[in-house]
C-alpha positions as CSV (number, residue, x, y, z in Angstrom):
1,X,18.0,0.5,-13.1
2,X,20.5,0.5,-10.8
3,X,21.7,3.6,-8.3
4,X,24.4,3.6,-5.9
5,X,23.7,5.1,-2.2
6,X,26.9,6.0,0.1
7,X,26.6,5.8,4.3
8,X,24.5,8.6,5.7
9,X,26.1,10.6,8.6
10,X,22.6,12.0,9.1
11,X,19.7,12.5,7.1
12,X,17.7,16.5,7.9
13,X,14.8,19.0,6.6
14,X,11.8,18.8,4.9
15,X,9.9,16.0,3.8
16,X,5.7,16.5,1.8
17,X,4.0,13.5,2.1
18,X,2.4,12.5,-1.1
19,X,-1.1,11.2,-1.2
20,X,-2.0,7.3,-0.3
21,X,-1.5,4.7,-3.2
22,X,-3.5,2.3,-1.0
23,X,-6.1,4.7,-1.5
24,X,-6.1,6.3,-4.7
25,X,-6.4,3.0,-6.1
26,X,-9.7,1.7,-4.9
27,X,-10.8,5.5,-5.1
28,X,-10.3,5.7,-8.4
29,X,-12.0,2.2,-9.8
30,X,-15.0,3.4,-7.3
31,X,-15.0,6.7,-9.2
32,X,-16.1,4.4,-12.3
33,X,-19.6,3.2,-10.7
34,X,-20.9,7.1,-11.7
35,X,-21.2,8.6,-15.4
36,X,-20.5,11.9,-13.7
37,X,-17.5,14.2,-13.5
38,X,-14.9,13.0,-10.6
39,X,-12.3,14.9,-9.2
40,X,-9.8,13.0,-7.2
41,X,-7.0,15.4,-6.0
42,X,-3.9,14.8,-4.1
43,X,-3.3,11.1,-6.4
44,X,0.4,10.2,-6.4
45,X,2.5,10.2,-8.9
46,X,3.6,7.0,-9.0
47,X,3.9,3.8,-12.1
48,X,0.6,1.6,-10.1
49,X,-1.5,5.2,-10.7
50,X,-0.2,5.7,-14.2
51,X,-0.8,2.2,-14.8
52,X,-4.7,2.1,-13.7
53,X,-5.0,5.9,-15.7
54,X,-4.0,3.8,-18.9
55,X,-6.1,0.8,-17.7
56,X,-9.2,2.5,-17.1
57,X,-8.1,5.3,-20.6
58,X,-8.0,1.8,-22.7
59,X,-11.8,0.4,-21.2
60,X,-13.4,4.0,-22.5
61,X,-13.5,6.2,-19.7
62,X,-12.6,10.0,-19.9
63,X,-9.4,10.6,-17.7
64,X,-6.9,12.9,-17.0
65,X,-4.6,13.8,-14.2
66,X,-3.7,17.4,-14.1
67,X,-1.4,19.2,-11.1
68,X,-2.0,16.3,-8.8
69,X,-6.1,16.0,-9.6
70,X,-7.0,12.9,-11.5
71,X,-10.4,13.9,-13.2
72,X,-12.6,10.8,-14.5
73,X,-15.9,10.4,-16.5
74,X,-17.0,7.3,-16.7
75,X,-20.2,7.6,-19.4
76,X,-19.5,4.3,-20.1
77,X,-16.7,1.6,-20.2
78,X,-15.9,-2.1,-21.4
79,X,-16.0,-4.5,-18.4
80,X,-14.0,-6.6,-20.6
81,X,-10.8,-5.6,-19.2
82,X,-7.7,-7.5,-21.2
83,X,-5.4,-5.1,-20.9
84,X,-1.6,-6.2,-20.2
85,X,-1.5,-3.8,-17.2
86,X,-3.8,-5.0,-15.2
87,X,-0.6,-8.0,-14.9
88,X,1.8,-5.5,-13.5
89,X,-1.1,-4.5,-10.6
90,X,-2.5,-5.7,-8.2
91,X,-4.8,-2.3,-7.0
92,X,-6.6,-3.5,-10.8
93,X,-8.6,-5.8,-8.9
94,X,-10.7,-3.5,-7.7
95,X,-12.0,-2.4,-11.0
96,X,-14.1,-6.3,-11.3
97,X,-15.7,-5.1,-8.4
98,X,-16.9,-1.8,-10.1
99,X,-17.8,-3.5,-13.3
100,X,-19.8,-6.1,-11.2
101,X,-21.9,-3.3,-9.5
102,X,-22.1,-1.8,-12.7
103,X,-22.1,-4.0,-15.7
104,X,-22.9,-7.2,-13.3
105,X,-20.3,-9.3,-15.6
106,X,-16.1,-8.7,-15.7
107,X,-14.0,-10.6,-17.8
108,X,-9.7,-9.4,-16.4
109,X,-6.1,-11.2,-16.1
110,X,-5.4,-12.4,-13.1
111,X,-3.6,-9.1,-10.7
112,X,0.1,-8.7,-10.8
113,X,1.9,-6.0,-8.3
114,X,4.4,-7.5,-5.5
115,X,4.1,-11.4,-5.1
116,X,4.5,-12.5,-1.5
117,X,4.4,-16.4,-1.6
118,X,1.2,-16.0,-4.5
119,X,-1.3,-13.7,-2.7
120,X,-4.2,-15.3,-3.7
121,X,-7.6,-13.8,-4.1
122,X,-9.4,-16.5,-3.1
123,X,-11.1,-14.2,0.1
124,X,-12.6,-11.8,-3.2
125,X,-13.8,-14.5,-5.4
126,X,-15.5,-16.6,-2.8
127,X,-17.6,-13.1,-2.2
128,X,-18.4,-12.6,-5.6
129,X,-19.6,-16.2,-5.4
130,X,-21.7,-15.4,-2.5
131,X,-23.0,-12.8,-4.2
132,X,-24.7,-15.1,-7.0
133,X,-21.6,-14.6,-9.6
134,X,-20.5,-17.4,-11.8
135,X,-16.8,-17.7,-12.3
136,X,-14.7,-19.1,-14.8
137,X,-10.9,-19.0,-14.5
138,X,-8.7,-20.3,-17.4
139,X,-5.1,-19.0,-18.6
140,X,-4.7,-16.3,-16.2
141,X,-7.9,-14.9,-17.2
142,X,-11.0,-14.2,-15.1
143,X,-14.8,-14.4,-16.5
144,X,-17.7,-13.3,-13.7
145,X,-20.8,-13.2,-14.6
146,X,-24.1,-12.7,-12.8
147,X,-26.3,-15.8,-12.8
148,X,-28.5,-15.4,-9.6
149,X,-29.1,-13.9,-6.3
150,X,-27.0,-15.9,-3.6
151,X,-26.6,-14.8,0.0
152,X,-27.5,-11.6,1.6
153,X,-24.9,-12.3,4.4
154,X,-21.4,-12.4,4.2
155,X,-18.6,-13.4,6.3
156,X,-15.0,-12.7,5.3
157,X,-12.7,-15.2,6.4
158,X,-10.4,-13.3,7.3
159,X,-9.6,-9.3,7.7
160,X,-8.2,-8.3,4.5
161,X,-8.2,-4.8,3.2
162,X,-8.3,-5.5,-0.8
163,X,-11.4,-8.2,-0.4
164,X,-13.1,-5.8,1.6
165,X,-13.0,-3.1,-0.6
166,X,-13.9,-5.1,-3.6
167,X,-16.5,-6.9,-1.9
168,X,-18.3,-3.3,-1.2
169,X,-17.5,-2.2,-4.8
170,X,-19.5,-5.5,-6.1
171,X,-22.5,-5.1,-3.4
172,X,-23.8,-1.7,-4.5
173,X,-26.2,-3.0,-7.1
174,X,-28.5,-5.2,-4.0
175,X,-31.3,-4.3,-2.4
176,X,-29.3,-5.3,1.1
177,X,-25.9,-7.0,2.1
178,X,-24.5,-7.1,4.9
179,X,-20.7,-7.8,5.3
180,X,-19.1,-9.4,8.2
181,X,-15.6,-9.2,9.6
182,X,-14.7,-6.7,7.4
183,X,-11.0,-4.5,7.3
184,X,-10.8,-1.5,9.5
185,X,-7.6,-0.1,8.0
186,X,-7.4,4.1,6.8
187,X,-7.9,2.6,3.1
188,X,-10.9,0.9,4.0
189,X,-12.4,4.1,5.9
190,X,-11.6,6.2,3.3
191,X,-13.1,4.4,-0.1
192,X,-16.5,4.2,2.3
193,X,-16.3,8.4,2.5
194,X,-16.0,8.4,-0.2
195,X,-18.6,6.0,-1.8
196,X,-21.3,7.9,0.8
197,X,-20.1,11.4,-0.9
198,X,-20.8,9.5,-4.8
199,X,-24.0,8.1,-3.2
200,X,-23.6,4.9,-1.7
201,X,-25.7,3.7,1.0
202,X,-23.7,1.7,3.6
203,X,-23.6,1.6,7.3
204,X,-20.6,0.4,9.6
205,X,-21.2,-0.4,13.0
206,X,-18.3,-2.2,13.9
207,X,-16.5,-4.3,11.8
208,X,-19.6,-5.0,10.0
209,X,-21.4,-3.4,7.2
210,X,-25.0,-3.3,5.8
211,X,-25.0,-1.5,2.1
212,X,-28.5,-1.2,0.3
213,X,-29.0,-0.8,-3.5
214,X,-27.4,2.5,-4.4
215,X,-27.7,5.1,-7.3
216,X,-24.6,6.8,-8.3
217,X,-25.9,10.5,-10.1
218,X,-23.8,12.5,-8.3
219,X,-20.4,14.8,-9.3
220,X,-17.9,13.9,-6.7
221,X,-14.4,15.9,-5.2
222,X,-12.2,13.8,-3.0
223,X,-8.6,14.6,-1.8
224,X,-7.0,11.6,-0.9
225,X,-5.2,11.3,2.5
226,X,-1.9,11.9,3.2
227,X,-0.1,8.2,3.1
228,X,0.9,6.4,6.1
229,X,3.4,3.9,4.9
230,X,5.2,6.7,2.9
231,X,5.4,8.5,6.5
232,X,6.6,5.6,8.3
233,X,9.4,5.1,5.7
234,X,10.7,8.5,6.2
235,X,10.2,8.2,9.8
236,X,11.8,4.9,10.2
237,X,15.2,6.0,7.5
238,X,15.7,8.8,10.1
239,X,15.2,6.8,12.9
240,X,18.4,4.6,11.7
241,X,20.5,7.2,11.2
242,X,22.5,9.0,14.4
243,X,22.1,12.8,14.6
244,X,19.2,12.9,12.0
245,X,16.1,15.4,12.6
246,X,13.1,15.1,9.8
247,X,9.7,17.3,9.7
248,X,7.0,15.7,7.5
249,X,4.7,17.1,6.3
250,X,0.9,16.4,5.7
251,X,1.1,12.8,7.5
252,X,-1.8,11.4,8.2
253,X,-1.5,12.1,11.8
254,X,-4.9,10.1,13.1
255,X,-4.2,6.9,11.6
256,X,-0.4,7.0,12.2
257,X,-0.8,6.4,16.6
258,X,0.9,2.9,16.7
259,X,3.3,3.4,14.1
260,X,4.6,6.7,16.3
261,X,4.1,4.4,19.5
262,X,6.0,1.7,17.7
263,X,8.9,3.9,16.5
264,X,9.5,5.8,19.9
265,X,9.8,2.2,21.4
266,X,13.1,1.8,19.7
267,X,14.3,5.0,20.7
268,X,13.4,8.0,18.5
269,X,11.8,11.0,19.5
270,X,8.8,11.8,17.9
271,X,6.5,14.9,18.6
272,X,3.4,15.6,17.0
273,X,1.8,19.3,15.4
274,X,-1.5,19.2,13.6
275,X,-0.4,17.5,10.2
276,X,3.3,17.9,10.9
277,X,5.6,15.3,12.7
278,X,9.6,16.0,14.1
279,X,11.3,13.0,13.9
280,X,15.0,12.9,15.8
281,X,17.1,10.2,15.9
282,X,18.9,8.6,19.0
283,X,22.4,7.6,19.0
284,X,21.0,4.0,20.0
285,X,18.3,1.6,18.9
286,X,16.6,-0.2,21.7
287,X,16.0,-4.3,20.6
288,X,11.9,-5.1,20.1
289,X,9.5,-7.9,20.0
290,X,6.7,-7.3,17.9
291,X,3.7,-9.4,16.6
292,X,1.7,-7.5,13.5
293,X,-1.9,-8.0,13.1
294,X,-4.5,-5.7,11.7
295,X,-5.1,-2.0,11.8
296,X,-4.3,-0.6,14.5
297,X,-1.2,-2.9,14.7
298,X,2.0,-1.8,13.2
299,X,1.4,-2.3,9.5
300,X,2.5,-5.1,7.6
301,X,3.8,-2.7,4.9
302,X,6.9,-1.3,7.0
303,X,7.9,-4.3,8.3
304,X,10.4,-4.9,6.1
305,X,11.9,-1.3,6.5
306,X,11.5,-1.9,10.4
307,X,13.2,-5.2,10.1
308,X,16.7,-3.5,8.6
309,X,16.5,-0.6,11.5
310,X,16.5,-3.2,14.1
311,X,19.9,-4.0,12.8
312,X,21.5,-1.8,15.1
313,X,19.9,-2.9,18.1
314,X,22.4,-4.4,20.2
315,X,20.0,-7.2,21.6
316,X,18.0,-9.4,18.9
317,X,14.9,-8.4,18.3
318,X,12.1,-10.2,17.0
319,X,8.9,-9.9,14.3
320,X,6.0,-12.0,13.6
321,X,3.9,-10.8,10.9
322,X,0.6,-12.3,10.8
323,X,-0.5,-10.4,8.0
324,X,1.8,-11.6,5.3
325,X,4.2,-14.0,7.1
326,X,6.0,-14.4,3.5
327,X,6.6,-11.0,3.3
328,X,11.0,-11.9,3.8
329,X,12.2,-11.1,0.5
330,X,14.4,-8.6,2.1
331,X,15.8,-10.8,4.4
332,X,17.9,-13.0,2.0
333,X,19.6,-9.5,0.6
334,X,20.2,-8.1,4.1
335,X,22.0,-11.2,4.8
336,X,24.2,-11.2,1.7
337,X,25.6,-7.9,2.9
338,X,26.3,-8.8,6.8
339,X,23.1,-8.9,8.7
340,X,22.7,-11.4,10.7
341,X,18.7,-12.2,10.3
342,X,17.2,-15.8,10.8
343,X,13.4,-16.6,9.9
344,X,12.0,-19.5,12.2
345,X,8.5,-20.7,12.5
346,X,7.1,-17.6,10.7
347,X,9.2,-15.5,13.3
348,X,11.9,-13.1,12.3
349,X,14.7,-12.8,14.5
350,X,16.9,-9.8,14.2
351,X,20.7,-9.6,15.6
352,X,23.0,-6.9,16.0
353,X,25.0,-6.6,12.8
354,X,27.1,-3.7,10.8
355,X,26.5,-3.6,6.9
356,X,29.3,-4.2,4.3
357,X,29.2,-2.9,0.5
358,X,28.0,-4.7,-1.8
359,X,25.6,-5.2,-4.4
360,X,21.4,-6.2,-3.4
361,X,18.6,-6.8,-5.4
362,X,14.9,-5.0,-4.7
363,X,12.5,-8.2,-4.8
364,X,8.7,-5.8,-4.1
365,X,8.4,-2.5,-3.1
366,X,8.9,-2.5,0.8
367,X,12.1,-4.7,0.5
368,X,13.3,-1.5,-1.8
369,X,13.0,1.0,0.6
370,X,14.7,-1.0,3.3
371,X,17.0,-1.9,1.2
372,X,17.8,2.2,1.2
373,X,17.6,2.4,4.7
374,X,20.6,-0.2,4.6
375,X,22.7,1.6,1.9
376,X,22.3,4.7,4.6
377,X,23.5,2.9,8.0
378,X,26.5,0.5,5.6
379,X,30.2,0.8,6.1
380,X,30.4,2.4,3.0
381,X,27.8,1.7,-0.1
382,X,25.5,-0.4,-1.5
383,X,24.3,-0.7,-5.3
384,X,21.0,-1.3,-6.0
385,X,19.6,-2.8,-8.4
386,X,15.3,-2.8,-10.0
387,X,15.6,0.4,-7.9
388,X,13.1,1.6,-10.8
389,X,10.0,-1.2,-8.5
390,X,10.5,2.0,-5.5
391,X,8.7,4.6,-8.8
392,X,5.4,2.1,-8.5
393,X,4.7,3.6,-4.4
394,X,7.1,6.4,-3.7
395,X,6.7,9.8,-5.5
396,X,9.5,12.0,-6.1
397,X,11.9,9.8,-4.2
398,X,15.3,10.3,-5.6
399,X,14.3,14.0,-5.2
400,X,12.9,13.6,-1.5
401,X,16.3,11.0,-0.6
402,X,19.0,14.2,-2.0
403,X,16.4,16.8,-0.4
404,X,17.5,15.4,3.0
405,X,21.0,14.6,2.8
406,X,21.0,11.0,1.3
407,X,23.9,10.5,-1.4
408,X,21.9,8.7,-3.6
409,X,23.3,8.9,-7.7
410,X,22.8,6.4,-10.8
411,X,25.1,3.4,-10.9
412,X,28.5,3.9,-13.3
413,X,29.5,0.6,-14.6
């Protein structure tokens, strides 16, 4: 699919934030561990979410999404999950973890979703391990099965959000684990809520966690947040363009502080009502020098998007995400349309540069919507193609891009 975006004098109105894709996701493979009605409301409509409904439709649960609600009954379902979709996401990891807790066995393909340098899930398996699970990898298939009780007590390596969540999901079935070092992001937060309001029986105290056996009998509701990397894309596409003024709507204002620190830095004005944020644009981008770690740094997810608004900076600027340092697919298509980006010693370093027309290529689903932010601030247009990877985490947006003044129309060869 390819659509063709002209230069943006200034983008203005309205924008309604859709609910989080980083947390429907886990919310809805958690909703699996109970044989009770779940009401999920406020799910995206995105491809990843109609991609798990089919996933967890074709294992044997009862669901259906209806005006925004996604409503599941789990009575039973096959933790035997070969289903080709599970290859086109990655969020489908999440649902060993429920089988595990469940089912205590999972045989799945190996994730799919965007592919930045391989993303492993080495940091989830070695947990399952821990956990006393034998596993068997062969021809992008996975095989866990319980064999014994391991440790009680476990340490993640390092801060990640997705073995976090599935090492929770997998621990509900213990008398006691405690989890170390565990992900603070919203996501994170959020699937916990939510897992107390199904029954789960876990206490944070810092970044650690102590979960005890738990029984799921309960019917849950849960409206999932407002999503933060949605409202940083909007936020950051008005922020490139002069003269532009944006309200969003139903942003997640309490985990959004260092993104709206972040973004005043280069010059926008930002000012904050409840649920609602004003974003206007300055006629000049100040440069930056940023270094991305965990929550509460400046996520990983809008660096990309970050990266291309820096364009207009008149002194370089620099990035270093230490998240996902492989996260540069945009960079190479910036380039190929007059940016002037170099990526050193896991560093990217951002000088001034005006955009050309031409023709760029979305490589994951961040890289899209910077792309889009470049198509805006170009000399005249860009054509973009696998625009149809920006359906799998942004609802509604060729609606939301015309709503506000983009020019944004399907490509005519």
């Amino acid at each position: 699919m390819k659509m063709e975006i002209k230069k943006c004098e200034k983008v203005e109105g309205k924008i309604q934030i859709s609910g989080s894709k980083n947390t429907a996701l886990p919310v809805m493979c958690a909703a699996l561990l109970t044989r009770k009605k779940v009401i999920i409301d406020n799910v995206p409509d995105i491809d990843d979410i109609k991609n798990l409904i089919e996933i967890i439709q074709k294992i044997g649960c009862n669901i259906k999404i209806k005006k925004g609600k996604v409503i599941i009954k789990a009575n039973k379902f096959n933790p035997i999950i070969l289903v080709k979709n599970v290859e086109l996401l990655r969020g489908s990891y999440y649902l060993m973890g429920a089988s595990l807790t469940r089912y205590g066995k999972c045989i799945t393909y190996l994730p799919g979703g965007c592919n930045f340098d391989n993303r492993p899930i080495d940091f989830h398996l070695n947990a399952f391990k821990q956990l006393g699970y034998e596993i068997t990898i062969y021809d992008k298939i996975i095989k866990l099965e319980k064999k014994n009780n391991n440790k009680k007590v476990i340490e993640l390596p390092k801060k990640s959000v997705g073995a976090t969540i599935n090492t929770i999901l997998a621990s509900l079935n213990f008398d006691e684990v405690t989890i170390k070092n565990i992900s603070l992001e919203p996501e994170v937060l959020e699937v916990i809520n939510f897992l107390k309001i199904l029954g789960g029986n876990i206490e944070l105290n810092n970044d650690t966690l102590i979960i005890r056996k738990s029984i799921f009998n309960k019917k849950a509701y849960f409206k999932i947040i407002g999503d933060r990397i949605e409202t940083g894309s909007y936020m950051l596409l008005a922020s490139a363009i002069p003269n532009s003024k944006l309200i969003i709507k139903e942003a997640p204002i309490k985990y959004l502080e260092n993104v709206i620190d972040t973004i005043k830095k280069i010059g926008t004005n930002i000012y904050v009502n409840d649920e609602e944020l004003v974003v206007i644009s300055n006629n000049k981008i100040k440069h930056l020098n940023l270094t991305i770690e965990e929550y509460p740094s400046f996520p990983t997810d809008l660096q990309q998007i970050l990266t291309c608004v820096l364009l207009k900076a008149n002194d370089p600027s620099t990035i270093k995400d230490l998240i996902y340092p492989k996260r540069i697919s945009h960079i190479e298509e910036l380039n190929k349309i007059g940016a002037n980006i170099v990526y050193d010693n896991n560093t990217i370093i951002i000088n001034h540069a005006n955009l050309s027309k031409g023709e760029v290529i979305v490589k994951d689903l961040r890289c899209g919507f910077a792309l889009i932010v470049a198509a805006c601030i170009c000399d005249d247009f860009l054509v973009i193609e696998n625009f149809e990877v920006l359906k799998r985490g942004y609802q509604n947006i060729m609606k939301k891009l015309t709503n506000i003044g983009v020019n944004i129309k399907e490509y005519d060869l």
